[in-house]
C-alpha positions as CSV (number, residue, x, y, z in Angstrom):
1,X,-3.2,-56.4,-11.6
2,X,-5.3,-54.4,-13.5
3,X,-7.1,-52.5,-10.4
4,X,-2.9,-52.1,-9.3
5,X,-2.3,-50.5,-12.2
6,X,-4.8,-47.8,-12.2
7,X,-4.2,-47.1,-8.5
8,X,-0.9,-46.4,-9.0
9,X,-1.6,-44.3,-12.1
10,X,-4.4,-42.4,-9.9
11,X,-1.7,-42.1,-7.0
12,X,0.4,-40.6,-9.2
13,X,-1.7,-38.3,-11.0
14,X,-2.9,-37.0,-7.2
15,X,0.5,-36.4,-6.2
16,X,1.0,-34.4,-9.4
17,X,-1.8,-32.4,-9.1
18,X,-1.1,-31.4,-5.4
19,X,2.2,-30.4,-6.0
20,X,1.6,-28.1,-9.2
21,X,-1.1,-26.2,-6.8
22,X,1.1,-26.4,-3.9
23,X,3.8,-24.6,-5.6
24,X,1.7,-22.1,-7.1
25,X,0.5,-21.3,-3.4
26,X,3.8,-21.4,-1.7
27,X,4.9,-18.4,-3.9
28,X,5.7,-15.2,-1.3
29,X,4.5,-11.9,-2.3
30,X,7.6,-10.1,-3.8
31,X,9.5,-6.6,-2.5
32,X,9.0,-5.2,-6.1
33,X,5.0,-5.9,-5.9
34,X,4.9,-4.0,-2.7
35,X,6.6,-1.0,-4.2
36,X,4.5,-1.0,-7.0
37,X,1.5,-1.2,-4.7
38,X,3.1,2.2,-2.6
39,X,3.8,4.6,-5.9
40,X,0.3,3.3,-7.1
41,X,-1.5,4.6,-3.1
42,X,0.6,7.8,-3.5
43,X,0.3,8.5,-7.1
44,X,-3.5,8.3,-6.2
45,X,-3.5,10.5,-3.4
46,X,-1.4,13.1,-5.2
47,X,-3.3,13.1,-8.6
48,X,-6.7,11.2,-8.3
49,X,-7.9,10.5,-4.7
50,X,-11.4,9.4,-6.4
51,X,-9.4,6.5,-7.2
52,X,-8.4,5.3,-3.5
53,X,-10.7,2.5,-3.4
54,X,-8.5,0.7,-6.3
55,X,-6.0,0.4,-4.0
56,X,-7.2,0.3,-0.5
57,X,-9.2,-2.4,1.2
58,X,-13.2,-2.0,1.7
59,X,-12.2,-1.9,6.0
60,X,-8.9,0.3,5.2
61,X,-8.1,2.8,7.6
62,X,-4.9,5.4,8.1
63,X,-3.8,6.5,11.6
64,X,-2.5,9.8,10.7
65,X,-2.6,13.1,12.6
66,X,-3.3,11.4,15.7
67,X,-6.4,10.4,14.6
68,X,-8.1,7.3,12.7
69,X,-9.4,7.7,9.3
70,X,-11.7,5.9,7.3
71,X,-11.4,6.0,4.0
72,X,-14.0,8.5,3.2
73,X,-13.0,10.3,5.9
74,X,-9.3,10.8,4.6
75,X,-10.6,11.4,1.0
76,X,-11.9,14.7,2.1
77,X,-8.9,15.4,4.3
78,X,-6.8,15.2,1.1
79,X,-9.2,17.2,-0.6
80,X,-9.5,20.2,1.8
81,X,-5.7,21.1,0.2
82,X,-6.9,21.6,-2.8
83,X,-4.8,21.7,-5.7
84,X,-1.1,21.0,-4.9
85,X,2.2,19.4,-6.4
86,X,4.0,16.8,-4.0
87,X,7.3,15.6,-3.9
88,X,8.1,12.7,-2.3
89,X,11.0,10.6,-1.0
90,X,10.6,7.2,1.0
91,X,14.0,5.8,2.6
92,X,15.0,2.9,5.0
93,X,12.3,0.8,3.8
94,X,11.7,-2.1,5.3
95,X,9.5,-5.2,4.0
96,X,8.5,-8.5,5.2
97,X,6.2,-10.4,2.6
98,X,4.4,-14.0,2.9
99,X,2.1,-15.7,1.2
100,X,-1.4,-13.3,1.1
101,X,0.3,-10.0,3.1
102,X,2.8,-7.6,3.5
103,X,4.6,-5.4,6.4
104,X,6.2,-2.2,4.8
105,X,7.8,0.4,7.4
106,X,10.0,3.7,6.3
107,X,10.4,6.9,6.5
108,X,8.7,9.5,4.9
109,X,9.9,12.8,3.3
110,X,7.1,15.0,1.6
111,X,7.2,18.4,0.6
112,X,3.9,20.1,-1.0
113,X,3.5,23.4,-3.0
114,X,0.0,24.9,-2.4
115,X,-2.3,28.1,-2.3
116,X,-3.4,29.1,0.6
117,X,-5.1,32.6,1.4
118,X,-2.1,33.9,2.9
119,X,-0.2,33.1,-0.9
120,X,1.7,30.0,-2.4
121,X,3.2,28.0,0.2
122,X,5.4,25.4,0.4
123,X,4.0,22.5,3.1
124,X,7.5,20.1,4.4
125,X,7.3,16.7,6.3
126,X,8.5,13.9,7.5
127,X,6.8,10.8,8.5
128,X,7.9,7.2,9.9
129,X,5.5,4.9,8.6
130,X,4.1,1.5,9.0
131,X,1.3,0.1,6.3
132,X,-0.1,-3.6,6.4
133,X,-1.3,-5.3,2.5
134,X,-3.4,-8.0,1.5
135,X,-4.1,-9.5,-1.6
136,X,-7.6,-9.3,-2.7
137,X,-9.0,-9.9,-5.9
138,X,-5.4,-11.1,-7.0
139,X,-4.1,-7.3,-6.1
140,X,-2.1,-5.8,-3.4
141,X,-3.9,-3.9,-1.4
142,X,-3.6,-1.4,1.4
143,X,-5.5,-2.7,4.7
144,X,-3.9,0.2,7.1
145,X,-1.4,2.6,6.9
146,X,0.0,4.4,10.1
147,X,1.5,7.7,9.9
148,X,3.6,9.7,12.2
149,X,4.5,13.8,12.0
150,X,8.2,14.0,12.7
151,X,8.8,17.0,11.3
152,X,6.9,19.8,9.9
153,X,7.0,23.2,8.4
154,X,5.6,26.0,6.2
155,X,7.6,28.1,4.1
156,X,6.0,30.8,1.7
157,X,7.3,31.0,-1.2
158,X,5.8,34.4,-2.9
């Protein structure tokens, strides 16, 4: 009766256990955690591209320009603008979310004020996008990132 006893009580305790962990698991990444994670990549490239690799996976890459980048790679695209201000506007953003990953898709509007040797100029595009996230180290963060030119143009603006 005895040996019954603690069975049961183990049993019980087991089924506890696994269901306190399960649920913990089960728990999808959230829409508002996947925004956070796209201001945070932007905010970076716009103000502090040393800081990429906070954000961005160690085998990250971005398809953009018709051309693969590495990280390192698209560090020192971002820095051959120099100093700029950016505006940005994402729209018809789309997300799917599960457990460890996230799909995001949208378009894109950028403009960017820059020096360039002609004078100031004033750099406009527009993007559709697709980006794939993982968590790692408890963080979302940015696996790939695709990026297509739909529109684009230069205005000066001395």
């Amino acid at each position: 009766m005895k040996t019954s006893f603690y069975t049961l009580c183990l049993s019980i305790l087991l089924m506890v256990s696994c269901q306190q962990n399960n649920s913990s698991t089960t728990e999808k990444i959230k829409e508002d955690e996947v925004l956070t994670a796209l201001d945070e990549l932007f905010e970076i490239v716009d103000k502090d591209i040393d800081r990429i690799n906070d954000i961005v996976t160690e085998d990250y890459f971005i398809f953009e320009n018709s051309r693969k980048y590495s990280t390192e790679e698209f560090v020192e695209y971002v820095k051959s603008f120099g100093d700029f201000e950016s505006k940005r506007d994402f729209t018809n953003i789309e997300i799917d979310t599960d457990l460890n990953s996230a799909h995001l898709s949208m378009n894109h509007h950028g403009e960017f004020d820059l020096q360039s040797e002609s004078g100031k100029i004033r750099m406009i595009y527009d993007w559709i996008e697709s980006a794939y996230l993982v968590k790692s180290d408890d963080k979302l963060k940015f696996k790939f990132f695709f990026s297509e030119v739909t529109y684009d143009t230069i205005v000066p603006l001395d």
